[in-house]
C-alpha positions as CSV (number, residue, x, y, z in Angstrom):
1,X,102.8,74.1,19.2
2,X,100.2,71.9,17.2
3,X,99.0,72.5,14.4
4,X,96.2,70.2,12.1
5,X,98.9,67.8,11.1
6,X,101.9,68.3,13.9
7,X,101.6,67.8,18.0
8,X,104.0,68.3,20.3
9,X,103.9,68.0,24.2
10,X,104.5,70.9,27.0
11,X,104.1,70.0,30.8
12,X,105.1,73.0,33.5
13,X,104.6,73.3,36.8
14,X,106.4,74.9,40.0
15,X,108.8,72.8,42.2
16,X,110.1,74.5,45.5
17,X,111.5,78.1,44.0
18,X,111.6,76.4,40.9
19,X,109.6,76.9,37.4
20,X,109.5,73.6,35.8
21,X,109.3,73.5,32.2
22,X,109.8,70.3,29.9
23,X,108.9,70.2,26.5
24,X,108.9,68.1,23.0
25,X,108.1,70.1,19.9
26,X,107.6,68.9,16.2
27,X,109.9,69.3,13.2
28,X,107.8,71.6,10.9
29,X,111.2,70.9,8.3
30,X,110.2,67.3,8.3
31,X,106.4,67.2,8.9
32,X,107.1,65.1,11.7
33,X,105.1,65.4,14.8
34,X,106.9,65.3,18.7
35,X,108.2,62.1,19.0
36,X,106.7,61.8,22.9
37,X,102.6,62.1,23.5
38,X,101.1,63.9,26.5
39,X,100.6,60.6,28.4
40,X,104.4,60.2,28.5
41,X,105.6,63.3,29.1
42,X,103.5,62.9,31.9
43,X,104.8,59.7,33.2
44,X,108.4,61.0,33.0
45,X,107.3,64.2,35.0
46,X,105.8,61.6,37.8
47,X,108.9,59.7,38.0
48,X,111.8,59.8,40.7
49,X,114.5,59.6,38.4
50,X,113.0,62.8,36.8
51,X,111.7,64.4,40.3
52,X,115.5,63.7,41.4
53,X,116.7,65.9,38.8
54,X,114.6,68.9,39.3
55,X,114.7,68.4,43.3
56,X,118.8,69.0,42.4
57,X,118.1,71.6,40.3
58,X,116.0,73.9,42.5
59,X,118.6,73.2,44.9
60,X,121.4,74.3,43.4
61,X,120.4,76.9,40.9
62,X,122.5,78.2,37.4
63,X,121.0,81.2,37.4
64,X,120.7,84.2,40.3
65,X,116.8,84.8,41.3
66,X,115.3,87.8,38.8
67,X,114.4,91.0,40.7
68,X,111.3,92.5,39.5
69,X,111.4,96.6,39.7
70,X,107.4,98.1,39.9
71,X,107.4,100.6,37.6
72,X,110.1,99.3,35.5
């Protein structure tokens, strides 16, 4: 995602039986870098408003759990 003149931010982590993925990526078209730093993305991550969200989420999930077949 960064490169030696563009950042961007990523932050995962698990939630219940949730992955958790939230992430701000730079405009390569523009040469602009993310418009959020690490140190916020992580502050937004540790708030309730944000926790709220993904607490609903896991809850009441869009998509149907993925089945994973050994072997393929």
């Amino acid at each position: 995602m960064d490169s030696a003149t563009l950042t961007g931010s990523r932050l995962f982590f698990r939630y219940g039986n949730s992955n958790v993925q939230l992430s701000f990526n730079p405009d390569v078209a523009s040469n602009t870098s993310a418009p959020v730093t690490n140190d916020q993305l992580l502050e937004l991550a540790k708030s309730p408003a944000f926790l709220d969200l993904v607490k609903t989420a896991d809850s009441n999930p869009m998509e149907k759990p993925q089945t994973i077949v050994p072997g393929g």
